[in-house]
N, C-alpha and C positions, 0 to 999 in steps of 0.2 A: 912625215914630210908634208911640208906646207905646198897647196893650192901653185903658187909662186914659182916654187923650188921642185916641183913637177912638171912645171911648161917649160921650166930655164932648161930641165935635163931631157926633155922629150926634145926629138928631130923635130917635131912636128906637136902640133893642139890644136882643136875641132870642137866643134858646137855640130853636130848633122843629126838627121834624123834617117835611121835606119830603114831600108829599106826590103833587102832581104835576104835571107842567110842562106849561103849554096855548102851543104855540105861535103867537105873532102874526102874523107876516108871516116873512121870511128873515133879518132881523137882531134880530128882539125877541121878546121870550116873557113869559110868567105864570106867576111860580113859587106856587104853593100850601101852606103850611105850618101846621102846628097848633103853637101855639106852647104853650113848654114853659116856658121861665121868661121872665120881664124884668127887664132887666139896666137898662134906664134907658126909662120910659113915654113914651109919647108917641099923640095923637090918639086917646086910649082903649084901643090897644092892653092886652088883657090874657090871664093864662093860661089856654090850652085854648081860645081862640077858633083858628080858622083864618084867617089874612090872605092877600091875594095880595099879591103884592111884582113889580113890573115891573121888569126889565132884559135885558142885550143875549143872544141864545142862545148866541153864538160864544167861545169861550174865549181867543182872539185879542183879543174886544171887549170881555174882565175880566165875561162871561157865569158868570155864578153854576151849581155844580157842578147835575149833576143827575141824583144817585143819589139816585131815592126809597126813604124810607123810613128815612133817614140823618139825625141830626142835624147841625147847623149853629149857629154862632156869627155873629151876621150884626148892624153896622149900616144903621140905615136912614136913608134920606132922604123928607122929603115934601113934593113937590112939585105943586101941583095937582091938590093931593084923591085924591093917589095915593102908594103908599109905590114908593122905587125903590131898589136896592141892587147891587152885582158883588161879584165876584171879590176884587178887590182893597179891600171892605169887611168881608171873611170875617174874624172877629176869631178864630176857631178853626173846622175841622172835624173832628168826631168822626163816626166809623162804628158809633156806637151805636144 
C-alpha cells in the first residue's frame, strides 16, 4: 500500500515526535506524542497538542517503535474513543 492509500484509509495521520511510552500490562502500552504536523485530521486532533495513541509493546505484535524523542510518521485508528496505531502503520520514521 502506497504512502497516499494509507492516510486516505487511516482516521487520522501525524508527523509527532514521541515522547513517552507508559506501559499497560505485558502485551500493550501508551505511546505519548506531541504532534508535529497533520497530514489528514481527525477527532480534533491538532498541532502541538500531545495525544496518546494505544498499541501492542512487542515488536513481534507490529508494537510501535519507542525511541523517545524521535519523530514518526504514523496512521491512526479510532476505535472506542481511543486512537490506536503499530508498527506496521508507520508511514515513515525519521531520527529527527
Amino acid at each position: 500500500m502506497s504512502r497516499s492509500e494509507a492516510i486516505q484509509r487511516a482516521d487520522a495521520a501525524i508527523a509527532a515526535r514521541l515522547l513517552k511510552v507508559i506501559p499497560r500490562n505485558d502485551a500493550r502500552a501508551v505511546y505519548r506524542y506531541r504532534v508535529q504536523r497533520v497530514y489528514k485530521q481527525g477527532a480534533g486532533i491538532q498541532q502541538g497538542e500531545v495525544i496518546s495513541v494505544h498499541g501492542a509493546r512487542d515488536s513481534a505484535a507490529c508494537g510501535l517503535p519507542t525511541r523517545t524523542e524521535h519523530r514518526y510518521e504514523l496512521a491512526l485508528s479510532w476505535s472506542g474513543g481511543i486512537w490506536t496505531s503499530g508498527a506496521c502503520a508507520l508511514l515513515r520514521g525519521c531520527a529527527s
